[in-house]
N, C-alpha and C positions, 0 to 999 in steps of 0.2 A: 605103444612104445614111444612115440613120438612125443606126446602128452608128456611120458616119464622124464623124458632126456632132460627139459631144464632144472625140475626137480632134482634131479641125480647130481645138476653140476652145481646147483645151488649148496645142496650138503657137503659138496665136497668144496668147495669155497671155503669155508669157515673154519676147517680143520688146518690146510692150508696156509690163509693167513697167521693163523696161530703159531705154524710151523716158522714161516719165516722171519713172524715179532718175535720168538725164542731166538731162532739165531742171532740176530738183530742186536739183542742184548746180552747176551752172549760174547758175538764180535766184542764189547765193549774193552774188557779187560785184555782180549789180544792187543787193543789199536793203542792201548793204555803204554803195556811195556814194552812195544815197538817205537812208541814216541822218547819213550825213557833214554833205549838202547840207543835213538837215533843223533839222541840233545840232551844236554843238562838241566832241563824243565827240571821246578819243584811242581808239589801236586796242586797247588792254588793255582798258578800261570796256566798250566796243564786246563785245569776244572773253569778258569775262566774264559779260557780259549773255546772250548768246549760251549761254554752259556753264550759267549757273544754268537755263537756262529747257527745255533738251535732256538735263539730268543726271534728273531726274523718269524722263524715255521711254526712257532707257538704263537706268537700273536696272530696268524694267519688260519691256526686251530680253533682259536680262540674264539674271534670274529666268524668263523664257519658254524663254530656249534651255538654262536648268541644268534643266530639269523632264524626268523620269522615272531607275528607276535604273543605266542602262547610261550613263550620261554621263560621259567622263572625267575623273577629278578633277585639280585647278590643283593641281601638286607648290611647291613653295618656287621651285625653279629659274623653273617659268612663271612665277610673279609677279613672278621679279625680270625676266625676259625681257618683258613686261607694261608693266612700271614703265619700263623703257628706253624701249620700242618707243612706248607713254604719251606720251613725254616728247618724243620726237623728231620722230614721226609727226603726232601732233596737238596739242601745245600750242607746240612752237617753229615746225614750219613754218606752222602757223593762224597763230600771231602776226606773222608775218614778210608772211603775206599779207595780212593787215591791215593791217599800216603801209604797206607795198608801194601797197595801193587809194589811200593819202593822196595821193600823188601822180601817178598813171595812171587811163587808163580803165580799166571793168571788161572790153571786149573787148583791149587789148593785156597783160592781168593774166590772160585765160583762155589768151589765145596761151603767152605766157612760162611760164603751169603747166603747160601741154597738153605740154611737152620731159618732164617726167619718166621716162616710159619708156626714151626715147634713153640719159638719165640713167643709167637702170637699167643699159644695156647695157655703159657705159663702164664704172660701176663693177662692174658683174660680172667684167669682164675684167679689172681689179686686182684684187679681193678674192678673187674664186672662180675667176681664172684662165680662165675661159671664152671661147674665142676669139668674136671679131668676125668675122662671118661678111661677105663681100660686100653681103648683103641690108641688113644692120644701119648697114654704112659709106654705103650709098646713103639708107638712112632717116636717118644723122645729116646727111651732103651737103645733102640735102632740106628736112630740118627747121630747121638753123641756116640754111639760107641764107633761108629765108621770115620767119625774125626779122628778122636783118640788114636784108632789104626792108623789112619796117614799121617799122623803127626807124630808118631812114635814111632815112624817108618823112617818121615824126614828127619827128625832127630840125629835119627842111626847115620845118615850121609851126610849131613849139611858139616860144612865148618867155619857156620857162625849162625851160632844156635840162637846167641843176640836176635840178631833179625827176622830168626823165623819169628820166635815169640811174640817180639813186639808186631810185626806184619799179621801174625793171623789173631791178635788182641784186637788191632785197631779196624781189622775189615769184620773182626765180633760184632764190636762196638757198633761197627756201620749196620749191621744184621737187626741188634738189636734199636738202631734209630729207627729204622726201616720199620720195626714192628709197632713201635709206640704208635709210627705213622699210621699203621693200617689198625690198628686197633680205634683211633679215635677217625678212622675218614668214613666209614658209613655212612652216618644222617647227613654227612654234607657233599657227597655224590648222591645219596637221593634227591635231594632237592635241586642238585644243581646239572647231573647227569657225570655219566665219567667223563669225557672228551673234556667236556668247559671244564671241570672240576682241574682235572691234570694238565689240560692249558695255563691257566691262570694260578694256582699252585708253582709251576716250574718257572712262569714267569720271576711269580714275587724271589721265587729263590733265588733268580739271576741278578736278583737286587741287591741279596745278602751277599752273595760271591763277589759282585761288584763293588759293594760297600767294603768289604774285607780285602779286597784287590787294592782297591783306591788306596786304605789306611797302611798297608804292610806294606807294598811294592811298587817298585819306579814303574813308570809306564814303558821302559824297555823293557820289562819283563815279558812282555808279549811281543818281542822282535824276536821271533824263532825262525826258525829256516823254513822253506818252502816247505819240505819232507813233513815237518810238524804241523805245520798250518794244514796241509793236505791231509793228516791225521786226524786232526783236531775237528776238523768240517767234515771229514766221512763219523768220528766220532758221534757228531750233533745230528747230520742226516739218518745215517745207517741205523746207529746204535741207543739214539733219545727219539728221535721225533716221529720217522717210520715207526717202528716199533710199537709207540706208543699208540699211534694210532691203528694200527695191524690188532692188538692184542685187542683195544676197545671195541672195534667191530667185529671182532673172531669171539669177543663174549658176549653180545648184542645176541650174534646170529645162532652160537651153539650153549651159552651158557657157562657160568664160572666152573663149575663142575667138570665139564669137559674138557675147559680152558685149562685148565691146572693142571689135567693129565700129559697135556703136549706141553708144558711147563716145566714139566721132570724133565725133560729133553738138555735142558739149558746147560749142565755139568757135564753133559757126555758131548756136548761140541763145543764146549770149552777147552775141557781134557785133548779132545780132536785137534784143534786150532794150536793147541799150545804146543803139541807132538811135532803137528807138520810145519807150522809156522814158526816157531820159538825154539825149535830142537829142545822141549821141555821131558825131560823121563818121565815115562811110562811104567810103570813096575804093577806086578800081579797084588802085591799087596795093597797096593793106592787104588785100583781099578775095583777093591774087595770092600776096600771100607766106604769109598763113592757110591758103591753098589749098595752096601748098608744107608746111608743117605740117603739116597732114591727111594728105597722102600718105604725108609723111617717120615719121610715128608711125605710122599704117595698118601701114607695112611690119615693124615689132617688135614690133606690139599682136597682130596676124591673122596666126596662121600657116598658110603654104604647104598646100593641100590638095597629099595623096598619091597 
């Protein structure tokens, strides 16, 4: 018995951490349209508040996962692979989700991100040719048709159909950044590991947010109020840097497989957060098509045991 007990708490560690890198990111799009509600932030001020206050803990990741000498070294090529994946992965599709929150809730903004993987599938089968399996065509079946319901739901109540559209276009768009991302980062978290890989990735992105900060907007743009600043820093703590490091050692320890399972979680405490935090509606029909979601990604996130 004794022997068992650290065992026991080691597996149960790694589920865990997983649980709370989900909520972690998750939290994100609450702290998003709380800061909205709080200040006149546009979503660039917002998104570079955010990078200035998370760029600290990422060089601090960075430098943790380069320590000792068997580490592989960044050739020329990884950096420019870096710089892309930088660019597309987290500073255009962040930005895209940002402007997206201007107009949606934070639960129909985690539903419309939560399609990435489907994403994933479609464009693996253009790019890399990989057929679509049966399993994969029932998860996209699934998973767009439980949009379709909550958007045909919101429709029906909203009275400025404007804004839903363009909000759940642009946080698409951010879905589909996200996927381009994760379809080309493979070979270069193998070589580099995930921790460094997404250190250095988020850094160069806070270049591009910086760079685009510097050219569009006065530097009072980021004289917000305490309330946002205090947003903005749990934003970068809570919801990028934790997180990130939570899910990387929660799939070290249990595996991606497993990792994705506690993953499906991310929409049902968003929907959560948005209820009790946002007074955002709850309705049977959004909770139905969500529910379609969940299943429709479950089935390309989790795969088939043997």
């Amino acid at each position: 018995m004794g022997n068992d007990a650290p065992g026991l708490r080691s597996a149960a560690i790694a589920p865990l951490l997983a649980v709370i890198g989900v909520f972690g990111f998750s939290f994100k799009a609450i702290l998003i349209k709380l800061a909205y509600a709080a200040y006149p932030i546009d979503a660039l001020s917002l998104l570079t508040l955010r990078m200035l206050y998370a760029m600290p803990l990422f060089a601090l990741m960075a430098w943790w996962a380069s320590r000792g000498g068997t580490v592989t070294p960044i050739t020329r090529s990884d950096w420019m692979k870096l710089t892309w994946l930088g660019f597309i992965g987290y500073y255009f599709s962040s930005l895209l989700d940002f402007t997206g929150l201007q107009y949606i809730t934070a639960s129909m903004e985690r539903l419309v991100l939560f399609l990435y993987p489907t994403i994933v599938v479609l464009l693996s089968a253009v790019i890399l040719k990989q057929p679509i399996t049966r399993r994969a065509l029932l998860s996209l079946a699934l998973s767009y048709a439980g949009i379709v319901l909550v958007i045909v739901h919101d429709l029906r109540l909203t009275t400025d159909i404007h804004a839903l559209l363009v909000g759940g276009l642009l946080v698409f768009a951010s879905a589909c950044s996200y996927a381009v991302y994760l379809v080309g980062v493979g070979p270069v978290i193998g070589r580099l590991g995930s921790l460094r890989f997404i250190s250095w990735a988020m850094l160069l992105s806070t270049v591009f947010v910086l760079l685009h900060f510097a050219v569009t907007r006065p530097l009072s743009a980021l004289m917000a109020p305490a309330g946002v600043q205090g947003l903005s820093m749990a934003m970068a703590v809570v919801s990028t840097a934790l997180p990130t490091f939570l899910i990387a050692e929660s799939i070290k320890r249990m595996g991606a497989n497993r990792a994705s399972l506690v993953g499906s979680l991310g929409p049902v405490f968003t929907v959560w957060m948005g209820y009790m935090l946002l007074d955002e509606p709850v309705h049977v029909i959004q909770l139905a098509g969500g529910a379609l979601v969940l299943v429709g990604v479950t089935l390309v996130t989790v795969k088939p045991a043997r």
